[in-house]
TIVO-2410 file (N, C-alpha, C; in nm, 3 decimals):
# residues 161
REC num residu      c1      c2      c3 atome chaine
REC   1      X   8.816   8.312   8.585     N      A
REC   1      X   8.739   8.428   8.548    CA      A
REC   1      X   8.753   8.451   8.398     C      A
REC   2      X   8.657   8.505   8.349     N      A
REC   2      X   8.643   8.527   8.181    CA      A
REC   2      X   8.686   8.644   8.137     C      A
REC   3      X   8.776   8.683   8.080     N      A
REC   3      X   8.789   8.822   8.064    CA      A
REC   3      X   8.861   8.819   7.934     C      A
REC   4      X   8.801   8.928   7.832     N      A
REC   4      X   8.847   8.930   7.686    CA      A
REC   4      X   8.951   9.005   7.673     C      A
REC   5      X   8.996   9.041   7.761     N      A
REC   5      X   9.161   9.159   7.788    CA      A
REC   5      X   9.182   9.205   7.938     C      A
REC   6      X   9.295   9.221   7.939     N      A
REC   6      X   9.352   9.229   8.049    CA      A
REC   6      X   9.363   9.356   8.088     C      A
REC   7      X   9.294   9.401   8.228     N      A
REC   7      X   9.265   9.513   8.334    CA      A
REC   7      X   9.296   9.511   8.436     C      A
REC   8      X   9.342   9.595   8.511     N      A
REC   8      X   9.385   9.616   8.622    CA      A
REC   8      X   9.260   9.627   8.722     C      A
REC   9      X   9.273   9.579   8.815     N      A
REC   9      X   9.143   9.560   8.893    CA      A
REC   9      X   9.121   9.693   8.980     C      A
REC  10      X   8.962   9.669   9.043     N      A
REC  10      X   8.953   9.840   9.016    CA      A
REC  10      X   9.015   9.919   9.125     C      A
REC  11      X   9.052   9.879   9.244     N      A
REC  11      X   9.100   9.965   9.340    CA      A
REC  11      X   9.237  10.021   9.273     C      A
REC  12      X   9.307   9.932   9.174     N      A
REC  12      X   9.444   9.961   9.123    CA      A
REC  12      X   9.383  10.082   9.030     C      A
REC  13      X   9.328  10.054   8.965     N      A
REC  13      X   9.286  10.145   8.859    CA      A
REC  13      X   9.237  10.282   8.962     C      A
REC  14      X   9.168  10.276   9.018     N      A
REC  14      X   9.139  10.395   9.114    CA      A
REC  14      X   9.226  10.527   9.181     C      A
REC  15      X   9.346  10.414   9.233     N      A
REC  15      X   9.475  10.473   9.292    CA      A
REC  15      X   9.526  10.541   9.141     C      A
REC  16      X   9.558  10.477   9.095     N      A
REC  16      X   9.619  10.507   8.946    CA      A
REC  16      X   9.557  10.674   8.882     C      A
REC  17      X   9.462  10.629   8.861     N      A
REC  17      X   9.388  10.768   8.781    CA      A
REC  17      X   9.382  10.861   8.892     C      A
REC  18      X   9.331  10.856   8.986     N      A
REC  18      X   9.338  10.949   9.100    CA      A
REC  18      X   9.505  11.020   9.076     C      A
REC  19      X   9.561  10.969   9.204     N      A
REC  19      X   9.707  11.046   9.177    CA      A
REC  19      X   9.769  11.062   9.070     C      A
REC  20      X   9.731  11.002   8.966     N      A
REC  20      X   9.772  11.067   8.833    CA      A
REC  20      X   9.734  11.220   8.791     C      A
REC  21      X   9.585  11.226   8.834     N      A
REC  21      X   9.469  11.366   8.822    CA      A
REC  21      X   9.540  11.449   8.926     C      A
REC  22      X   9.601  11.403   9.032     N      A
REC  22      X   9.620  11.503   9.109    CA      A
REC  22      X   9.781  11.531   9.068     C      A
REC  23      X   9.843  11.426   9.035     N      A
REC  23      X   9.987  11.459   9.009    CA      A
REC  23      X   9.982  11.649   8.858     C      A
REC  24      X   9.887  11.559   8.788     N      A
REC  24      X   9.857  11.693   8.699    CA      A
REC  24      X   9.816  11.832   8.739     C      A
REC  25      X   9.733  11.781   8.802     N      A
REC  25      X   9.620  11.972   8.881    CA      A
REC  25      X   9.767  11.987   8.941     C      A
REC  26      X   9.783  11.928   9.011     N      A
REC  26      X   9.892  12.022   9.145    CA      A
REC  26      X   9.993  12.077   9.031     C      A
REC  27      X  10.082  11.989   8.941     N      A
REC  27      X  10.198  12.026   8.878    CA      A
REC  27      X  10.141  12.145   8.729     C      A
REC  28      X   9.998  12.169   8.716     N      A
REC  28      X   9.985  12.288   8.626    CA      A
REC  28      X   9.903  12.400   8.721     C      A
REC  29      X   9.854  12.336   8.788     N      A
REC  29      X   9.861  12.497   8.897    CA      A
REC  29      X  10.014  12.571   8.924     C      A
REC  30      X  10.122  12.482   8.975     N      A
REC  30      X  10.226  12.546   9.040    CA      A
REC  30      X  10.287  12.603   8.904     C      A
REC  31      X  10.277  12.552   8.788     N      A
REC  31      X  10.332  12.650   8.664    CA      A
REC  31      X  10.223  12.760   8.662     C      A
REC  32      X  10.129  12.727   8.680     N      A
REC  32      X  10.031  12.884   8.648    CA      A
REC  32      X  10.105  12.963   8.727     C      A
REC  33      X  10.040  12.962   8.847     N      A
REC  33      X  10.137  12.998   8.960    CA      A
REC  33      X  10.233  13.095   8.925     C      A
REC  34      X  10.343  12.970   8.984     N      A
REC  34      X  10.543  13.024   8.943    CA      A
REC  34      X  10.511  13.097   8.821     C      A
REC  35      X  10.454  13.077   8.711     N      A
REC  35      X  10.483  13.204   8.586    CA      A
REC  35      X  10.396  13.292   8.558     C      A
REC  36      X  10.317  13.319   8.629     N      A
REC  36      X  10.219  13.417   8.650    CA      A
REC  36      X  10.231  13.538   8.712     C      A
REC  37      X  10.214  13.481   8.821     N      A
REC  37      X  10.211  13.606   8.989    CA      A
REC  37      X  10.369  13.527   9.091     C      A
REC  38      X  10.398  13.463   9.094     N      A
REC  38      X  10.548  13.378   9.132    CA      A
REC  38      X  10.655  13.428   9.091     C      A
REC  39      X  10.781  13.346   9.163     N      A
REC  39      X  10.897  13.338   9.137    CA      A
REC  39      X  10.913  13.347   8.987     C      A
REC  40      X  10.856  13.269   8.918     N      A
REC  40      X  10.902  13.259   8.749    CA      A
REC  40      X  10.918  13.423   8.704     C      A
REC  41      X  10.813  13.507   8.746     N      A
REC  41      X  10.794  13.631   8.690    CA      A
REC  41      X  10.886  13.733   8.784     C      A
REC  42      X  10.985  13.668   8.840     N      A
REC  42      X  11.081  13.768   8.883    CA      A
REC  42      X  11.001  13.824   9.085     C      A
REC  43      X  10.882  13.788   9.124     N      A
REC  43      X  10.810  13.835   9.232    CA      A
REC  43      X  10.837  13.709   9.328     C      A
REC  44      X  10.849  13.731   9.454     N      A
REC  44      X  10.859  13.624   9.538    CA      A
REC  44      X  10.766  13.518   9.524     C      A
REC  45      X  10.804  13.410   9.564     N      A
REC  45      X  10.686  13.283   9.551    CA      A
REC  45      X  10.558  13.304   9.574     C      A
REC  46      X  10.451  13.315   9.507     N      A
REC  46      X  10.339  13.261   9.571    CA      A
REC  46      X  10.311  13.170   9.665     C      A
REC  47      X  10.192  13.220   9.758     N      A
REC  47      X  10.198  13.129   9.920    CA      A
REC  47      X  10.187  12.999   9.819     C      A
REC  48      X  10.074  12.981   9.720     N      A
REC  48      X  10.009  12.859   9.686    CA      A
REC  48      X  10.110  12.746   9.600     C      A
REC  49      X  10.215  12.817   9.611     N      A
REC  49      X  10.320  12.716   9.509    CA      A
REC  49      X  10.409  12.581   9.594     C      A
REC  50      X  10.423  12.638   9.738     N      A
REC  50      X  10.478  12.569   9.817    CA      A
REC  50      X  10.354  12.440   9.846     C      A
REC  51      X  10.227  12.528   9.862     N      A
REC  51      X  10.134  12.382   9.912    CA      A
REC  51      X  10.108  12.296   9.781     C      A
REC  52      X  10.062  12.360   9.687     N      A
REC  52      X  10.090  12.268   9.513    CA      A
REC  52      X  10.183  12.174   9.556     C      A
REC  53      X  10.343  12.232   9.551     N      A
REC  53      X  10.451  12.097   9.561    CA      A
REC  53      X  10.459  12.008   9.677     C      A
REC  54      X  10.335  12.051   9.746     N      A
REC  54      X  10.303  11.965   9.894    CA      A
REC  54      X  10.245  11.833   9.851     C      A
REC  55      X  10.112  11.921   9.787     N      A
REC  55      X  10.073  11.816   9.742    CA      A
REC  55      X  10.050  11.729   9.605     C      A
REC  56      X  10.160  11.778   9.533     N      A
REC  56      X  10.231  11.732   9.445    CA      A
REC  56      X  10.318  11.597   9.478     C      A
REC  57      X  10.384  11.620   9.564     N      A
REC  57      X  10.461  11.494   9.634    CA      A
REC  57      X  10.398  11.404   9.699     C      A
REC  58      X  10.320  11.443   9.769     N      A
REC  58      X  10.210  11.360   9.826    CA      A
REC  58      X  10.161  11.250   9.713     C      A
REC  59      X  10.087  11.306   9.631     N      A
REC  59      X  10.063  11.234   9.503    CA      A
REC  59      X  10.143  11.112   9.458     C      A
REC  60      X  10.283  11.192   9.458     N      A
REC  60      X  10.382  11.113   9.388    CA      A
REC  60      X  10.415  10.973   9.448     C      A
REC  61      X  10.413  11.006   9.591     N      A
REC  61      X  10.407  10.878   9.677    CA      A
REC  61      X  10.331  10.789   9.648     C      A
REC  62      X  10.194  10.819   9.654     N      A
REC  62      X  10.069  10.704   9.587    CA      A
REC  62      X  10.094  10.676   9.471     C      A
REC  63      X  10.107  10.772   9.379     N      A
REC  63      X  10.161  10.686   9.230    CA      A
REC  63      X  10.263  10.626   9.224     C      A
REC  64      X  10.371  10.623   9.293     N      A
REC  64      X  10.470  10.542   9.285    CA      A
REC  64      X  10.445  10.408   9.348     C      A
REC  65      X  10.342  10.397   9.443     N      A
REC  65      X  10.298  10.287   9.497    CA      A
REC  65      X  10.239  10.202   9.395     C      A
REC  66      X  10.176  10.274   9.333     N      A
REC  66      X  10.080  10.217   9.255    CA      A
REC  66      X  10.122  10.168   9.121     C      A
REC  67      X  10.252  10.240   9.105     N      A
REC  67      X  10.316  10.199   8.984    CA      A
REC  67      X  10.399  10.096   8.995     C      A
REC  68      X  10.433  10.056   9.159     N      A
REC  68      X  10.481   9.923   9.225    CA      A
REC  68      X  10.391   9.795   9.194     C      A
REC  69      X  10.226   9.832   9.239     N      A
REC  69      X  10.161   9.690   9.182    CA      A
REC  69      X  10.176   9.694   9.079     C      A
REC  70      X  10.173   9.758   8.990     N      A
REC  70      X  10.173   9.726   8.848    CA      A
REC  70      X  10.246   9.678   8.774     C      A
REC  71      X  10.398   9.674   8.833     N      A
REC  71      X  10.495   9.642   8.781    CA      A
REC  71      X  10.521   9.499   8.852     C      A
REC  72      X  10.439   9.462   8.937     N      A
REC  72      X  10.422   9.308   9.028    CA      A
REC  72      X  10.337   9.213   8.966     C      A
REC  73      X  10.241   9.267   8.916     N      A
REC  73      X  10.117   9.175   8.858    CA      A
REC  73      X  10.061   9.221   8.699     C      A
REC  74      X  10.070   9.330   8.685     N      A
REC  74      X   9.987   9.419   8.533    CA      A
REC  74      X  10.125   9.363   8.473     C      A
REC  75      X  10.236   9.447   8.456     N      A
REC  75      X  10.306   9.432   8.377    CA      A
REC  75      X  10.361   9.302   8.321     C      A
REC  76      X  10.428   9.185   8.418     N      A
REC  76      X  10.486   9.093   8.348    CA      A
REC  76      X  10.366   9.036   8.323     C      A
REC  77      X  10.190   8.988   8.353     N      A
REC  77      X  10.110   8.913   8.273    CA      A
REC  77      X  10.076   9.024   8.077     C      A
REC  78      X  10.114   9.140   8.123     N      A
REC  78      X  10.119   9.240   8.003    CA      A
REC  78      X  10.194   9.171   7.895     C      A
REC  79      X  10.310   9.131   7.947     N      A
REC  79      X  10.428   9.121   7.861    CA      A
REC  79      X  10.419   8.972   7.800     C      A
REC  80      X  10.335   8.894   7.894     N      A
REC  80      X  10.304   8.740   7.852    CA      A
REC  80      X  10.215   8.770   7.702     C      A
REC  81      X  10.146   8.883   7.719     N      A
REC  81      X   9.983   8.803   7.623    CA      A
REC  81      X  10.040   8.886   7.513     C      A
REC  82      X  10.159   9.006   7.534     N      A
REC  82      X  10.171   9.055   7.426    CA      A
REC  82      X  10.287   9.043   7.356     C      A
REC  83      X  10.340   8.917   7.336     N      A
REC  83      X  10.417   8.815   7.288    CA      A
REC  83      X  10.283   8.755   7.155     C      A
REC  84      X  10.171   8.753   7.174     N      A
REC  84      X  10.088   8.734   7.056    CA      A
REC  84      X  10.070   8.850   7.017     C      A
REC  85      X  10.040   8.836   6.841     N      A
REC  85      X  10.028   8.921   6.744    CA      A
REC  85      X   9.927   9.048   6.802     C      A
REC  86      X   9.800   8.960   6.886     N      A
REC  86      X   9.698   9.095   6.861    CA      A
REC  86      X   9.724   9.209   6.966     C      A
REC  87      X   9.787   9.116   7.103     N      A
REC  87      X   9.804   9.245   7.172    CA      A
REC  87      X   9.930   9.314   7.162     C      A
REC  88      X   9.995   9.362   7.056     N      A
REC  88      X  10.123   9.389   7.038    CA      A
REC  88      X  10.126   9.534   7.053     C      A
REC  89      X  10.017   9.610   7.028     N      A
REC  89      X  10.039   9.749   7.051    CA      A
REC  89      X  10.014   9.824   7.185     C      A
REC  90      X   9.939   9.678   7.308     N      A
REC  90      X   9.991   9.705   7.433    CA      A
REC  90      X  10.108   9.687   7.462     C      A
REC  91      X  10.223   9.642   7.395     N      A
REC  91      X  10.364   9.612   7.451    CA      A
REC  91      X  10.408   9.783   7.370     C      A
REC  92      X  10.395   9.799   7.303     N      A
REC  92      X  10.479   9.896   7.284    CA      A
REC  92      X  10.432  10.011   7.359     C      A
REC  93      X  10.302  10.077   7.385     N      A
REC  93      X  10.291  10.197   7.524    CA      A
REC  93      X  10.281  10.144   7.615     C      A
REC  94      X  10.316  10.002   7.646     N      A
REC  94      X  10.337   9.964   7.802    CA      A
REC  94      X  10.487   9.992   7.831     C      A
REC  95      X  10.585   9.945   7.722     N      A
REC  95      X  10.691  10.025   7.784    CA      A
REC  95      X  10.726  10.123   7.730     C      A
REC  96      X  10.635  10.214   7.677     N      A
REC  96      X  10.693  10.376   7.645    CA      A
REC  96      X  10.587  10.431   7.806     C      A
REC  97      X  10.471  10.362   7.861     N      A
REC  97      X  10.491  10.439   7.978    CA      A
REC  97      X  10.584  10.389   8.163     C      A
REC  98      X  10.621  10.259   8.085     N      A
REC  98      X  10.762  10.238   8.159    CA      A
REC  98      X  10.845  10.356   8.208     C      A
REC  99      X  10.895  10.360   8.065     N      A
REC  99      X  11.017  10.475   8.078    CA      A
REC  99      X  10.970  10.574   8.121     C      A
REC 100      X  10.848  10.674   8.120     N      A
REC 100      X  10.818  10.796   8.145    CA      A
REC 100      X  10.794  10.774   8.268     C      A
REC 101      X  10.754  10.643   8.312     N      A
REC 101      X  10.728  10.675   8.488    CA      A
REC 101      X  10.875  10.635   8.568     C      A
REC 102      X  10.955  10.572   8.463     N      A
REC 102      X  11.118  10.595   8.503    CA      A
REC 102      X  11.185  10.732   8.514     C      A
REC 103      X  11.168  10.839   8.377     N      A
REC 103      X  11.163  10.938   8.365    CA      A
REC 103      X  11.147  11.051   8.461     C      A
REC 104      X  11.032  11.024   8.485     N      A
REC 104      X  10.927  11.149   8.625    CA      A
REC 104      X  10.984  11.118   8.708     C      A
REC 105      X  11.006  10.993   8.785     N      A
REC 105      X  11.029  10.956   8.923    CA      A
REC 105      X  11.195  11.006   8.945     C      A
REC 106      X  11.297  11.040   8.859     N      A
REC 106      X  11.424  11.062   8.810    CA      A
REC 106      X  11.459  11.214   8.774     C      A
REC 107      X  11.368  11.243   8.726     N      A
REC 107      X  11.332  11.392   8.700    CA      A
REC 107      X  11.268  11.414   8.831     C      A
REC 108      X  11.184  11.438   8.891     N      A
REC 108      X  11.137  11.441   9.014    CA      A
REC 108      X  11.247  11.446   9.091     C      A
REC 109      X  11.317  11.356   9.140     N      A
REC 109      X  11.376  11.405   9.234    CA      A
REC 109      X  11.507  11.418   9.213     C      A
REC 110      X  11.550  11.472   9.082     N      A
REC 110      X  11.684  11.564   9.039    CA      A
REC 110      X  11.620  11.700   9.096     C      A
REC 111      X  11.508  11.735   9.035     N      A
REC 111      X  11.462  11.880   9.087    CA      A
REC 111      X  11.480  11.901   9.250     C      A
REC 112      X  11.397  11.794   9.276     N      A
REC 112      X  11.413  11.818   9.446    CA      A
REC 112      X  11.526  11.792   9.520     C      A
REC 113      X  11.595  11.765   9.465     N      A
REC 113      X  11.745  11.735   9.558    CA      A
REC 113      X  11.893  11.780   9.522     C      A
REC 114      X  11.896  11.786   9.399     N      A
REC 114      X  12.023  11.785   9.306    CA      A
REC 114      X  12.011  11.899   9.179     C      A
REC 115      X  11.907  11.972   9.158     N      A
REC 115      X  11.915  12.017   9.034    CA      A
REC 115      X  12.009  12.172   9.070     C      A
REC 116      X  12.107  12.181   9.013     N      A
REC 116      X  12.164  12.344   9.025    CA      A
REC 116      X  12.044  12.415   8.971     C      A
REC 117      X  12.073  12.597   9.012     N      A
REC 117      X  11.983  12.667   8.957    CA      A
REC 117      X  12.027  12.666   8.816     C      A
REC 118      X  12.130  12.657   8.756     N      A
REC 118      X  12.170  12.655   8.583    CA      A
REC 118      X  12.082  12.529   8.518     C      A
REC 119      X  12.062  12.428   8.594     N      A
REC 119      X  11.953  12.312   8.490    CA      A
REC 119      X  11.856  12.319   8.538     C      A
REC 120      X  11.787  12.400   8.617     N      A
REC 120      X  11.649  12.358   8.677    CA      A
REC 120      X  11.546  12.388   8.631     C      A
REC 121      X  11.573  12.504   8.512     N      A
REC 121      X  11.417  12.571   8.455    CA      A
REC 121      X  11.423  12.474   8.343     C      A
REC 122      X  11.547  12.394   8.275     N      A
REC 122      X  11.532  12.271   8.140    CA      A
REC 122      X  11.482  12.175   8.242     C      A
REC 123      X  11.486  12.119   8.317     N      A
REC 123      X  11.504  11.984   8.379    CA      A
REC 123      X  11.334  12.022   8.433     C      A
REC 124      X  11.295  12.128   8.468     N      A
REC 124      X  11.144  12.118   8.505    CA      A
REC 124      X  11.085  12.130   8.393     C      A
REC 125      X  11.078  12.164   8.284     N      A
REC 125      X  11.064  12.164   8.190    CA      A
REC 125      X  11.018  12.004   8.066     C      A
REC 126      X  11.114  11.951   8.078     N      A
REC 126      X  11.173  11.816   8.058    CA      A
REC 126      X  11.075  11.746   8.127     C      A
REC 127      X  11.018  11.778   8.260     N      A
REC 127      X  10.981  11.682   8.377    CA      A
REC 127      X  10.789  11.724   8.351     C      A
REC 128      X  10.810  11.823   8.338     N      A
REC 128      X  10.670  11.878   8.260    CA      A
REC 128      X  10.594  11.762   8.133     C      A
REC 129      X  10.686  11.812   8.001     N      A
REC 129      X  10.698  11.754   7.875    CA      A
REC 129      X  10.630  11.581   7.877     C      A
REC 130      X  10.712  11.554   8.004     N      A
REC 130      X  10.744  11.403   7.977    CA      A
REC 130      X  10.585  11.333   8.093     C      A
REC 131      X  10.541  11.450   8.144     N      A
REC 131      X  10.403  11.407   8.228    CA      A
REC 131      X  10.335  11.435   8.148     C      A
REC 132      X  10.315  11.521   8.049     N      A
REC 132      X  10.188  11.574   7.974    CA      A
REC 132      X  10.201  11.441   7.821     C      A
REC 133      X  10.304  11.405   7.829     N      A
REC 133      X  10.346  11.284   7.717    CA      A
REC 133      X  10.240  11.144   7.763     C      A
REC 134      X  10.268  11.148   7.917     N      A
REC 134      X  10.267  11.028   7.997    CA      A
REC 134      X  10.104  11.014   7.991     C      A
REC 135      X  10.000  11.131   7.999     N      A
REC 135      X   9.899  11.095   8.040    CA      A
REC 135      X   9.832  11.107   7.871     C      A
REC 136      X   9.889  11.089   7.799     N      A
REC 136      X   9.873  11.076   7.683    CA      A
REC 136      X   9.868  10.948   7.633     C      A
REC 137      X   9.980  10.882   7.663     N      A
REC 137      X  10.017  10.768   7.661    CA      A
REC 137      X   9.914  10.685   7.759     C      A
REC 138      X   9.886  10.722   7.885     N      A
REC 138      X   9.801  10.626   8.012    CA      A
REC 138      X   9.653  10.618   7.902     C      A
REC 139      X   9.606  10.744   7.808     N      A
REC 139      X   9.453  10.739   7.762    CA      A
REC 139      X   9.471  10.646   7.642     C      A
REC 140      X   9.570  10.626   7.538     N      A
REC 140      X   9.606  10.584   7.456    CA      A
REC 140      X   9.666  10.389   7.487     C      A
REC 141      X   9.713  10.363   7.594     N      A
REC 141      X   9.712  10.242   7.626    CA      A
REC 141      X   9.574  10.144   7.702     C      A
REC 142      X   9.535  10.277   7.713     N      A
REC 142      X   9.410  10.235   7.789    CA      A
REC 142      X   9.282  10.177   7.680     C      A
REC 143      X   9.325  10.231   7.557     N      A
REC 143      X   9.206  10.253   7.462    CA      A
REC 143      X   9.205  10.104   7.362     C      A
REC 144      X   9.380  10.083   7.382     N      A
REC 144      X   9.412   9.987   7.256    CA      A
REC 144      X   9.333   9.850   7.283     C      A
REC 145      X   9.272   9.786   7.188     N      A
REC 145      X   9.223   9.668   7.234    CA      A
REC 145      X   9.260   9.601   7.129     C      A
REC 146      X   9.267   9.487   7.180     N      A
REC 146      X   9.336   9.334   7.037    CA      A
REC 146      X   9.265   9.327   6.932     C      A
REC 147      X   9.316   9.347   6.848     N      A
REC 147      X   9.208   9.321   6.763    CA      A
REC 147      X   9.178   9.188   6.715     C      A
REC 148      X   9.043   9.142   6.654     N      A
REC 148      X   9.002   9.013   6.631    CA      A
REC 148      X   8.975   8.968   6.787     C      A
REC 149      X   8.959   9.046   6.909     N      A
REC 149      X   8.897   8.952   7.021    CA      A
REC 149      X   8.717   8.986   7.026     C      A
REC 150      X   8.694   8.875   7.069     N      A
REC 150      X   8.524   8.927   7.036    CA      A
REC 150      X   8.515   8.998   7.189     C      A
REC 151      X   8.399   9.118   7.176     N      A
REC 151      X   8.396   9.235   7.260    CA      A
REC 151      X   8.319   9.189   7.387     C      A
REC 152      X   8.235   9.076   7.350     N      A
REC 152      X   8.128   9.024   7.515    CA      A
REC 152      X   8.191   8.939   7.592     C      A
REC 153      X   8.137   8.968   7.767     N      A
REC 153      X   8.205   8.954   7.867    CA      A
REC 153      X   8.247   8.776   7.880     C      A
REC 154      X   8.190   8.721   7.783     N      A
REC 154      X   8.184   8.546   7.800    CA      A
REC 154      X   8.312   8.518   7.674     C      A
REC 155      X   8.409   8.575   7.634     N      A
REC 155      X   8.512   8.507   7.575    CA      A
REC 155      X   8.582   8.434   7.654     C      A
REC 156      X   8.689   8.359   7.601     N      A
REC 156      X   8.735   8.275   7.649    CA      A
REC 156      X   8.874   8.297   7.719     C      A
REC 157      X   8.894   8.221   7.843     N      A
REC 157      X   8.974   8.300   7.944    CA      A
REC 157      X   9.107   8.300   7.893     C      A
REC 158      X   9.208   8.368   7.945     N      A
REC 158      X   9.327   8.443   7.908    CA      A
REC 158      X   9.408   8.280   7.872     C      A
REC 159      X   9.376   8.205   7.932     N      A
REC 159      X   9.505   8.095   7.935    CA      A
REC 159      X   9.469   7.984   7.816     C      A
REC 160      X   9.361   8.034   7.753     N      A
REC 160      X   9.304   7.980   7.655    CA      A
REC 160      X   9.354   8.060   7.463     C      A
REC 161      X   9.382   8.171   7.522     N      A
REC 161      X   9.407   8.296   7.399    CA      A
REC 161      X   9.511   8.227   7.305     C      A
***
């Protein structure tokens, strides 16, 4: 197959942006939420904060799946092509969003299992920071393209580069 850069094929890409979109809505609703009309503001939970982190987790499951193929097939052919000069600035936000989906998944479930109430408003916080970083990083890796590859669909295939 001919392809002038390397993409994740589309059902991957699908899963990906999806539970990513939802990992976001759910996790800035439940801050509207919690610091609004919620717990944050001193008032018992809002009903809607419990189903947010419902389906907040839910999410997390599919993205973690999904961050499984990627780390099976996307990443180490990632790490092959960007050993050459042009794709070098996919190696560097490929593993700055490494770490953040190391990060979340670590942060994630310190909150849910382990966080005392003394670290939990830094550590959600932290876990916040480092998602709003992340989908920064997902638009920004997404964008970088090699430079010097010619842009039409008939370049020459990857094992040729």
């Amino acid at each position: 197959m001919h392809r002038h850069h390397h993409r994740l094929v589309p059902w991957q890409r699908r899963v990906l942006y999806v539970s990513g979109a939802v990992l976001i809505l759910t996790g800035a609703g439940w801050l509207a939420m919690h610091y609004s009309v919620g717990a944050g503001v001193g008032e018992l939970p809002h009903p809607s904060e419990a189903w947010l982190m419902r389906l907040h987790g839910m999410a997390m499951f599919v993205w973690l799946f999904s961050q499984g193929t990627l780390a099976a097939a996307h990443v180490p052919q990632g790490w092959r092509l960007t050993s050459r000069h042009r794709w070098a600035g996919q190696r560097n936000s490929g593993v700055m969003l490494c770490v953040a989906s190391g990060s979340l998944a670590v942060t994630g479930y310190l909150l849910y299992y382990f966080a005392p109430d003394s670290v939990r408003p830094a550590l959600g916080w932290a876990h916040t920071a480092v998602g709003l970083v992340m989908a920064g990083l997902v638009l920004s890796h997404r964008r970088r393209t090699p430079q010097h590859l010619p842009k039409t669909p008939a370049a020459a295939p990857l094992d040729r580069l």
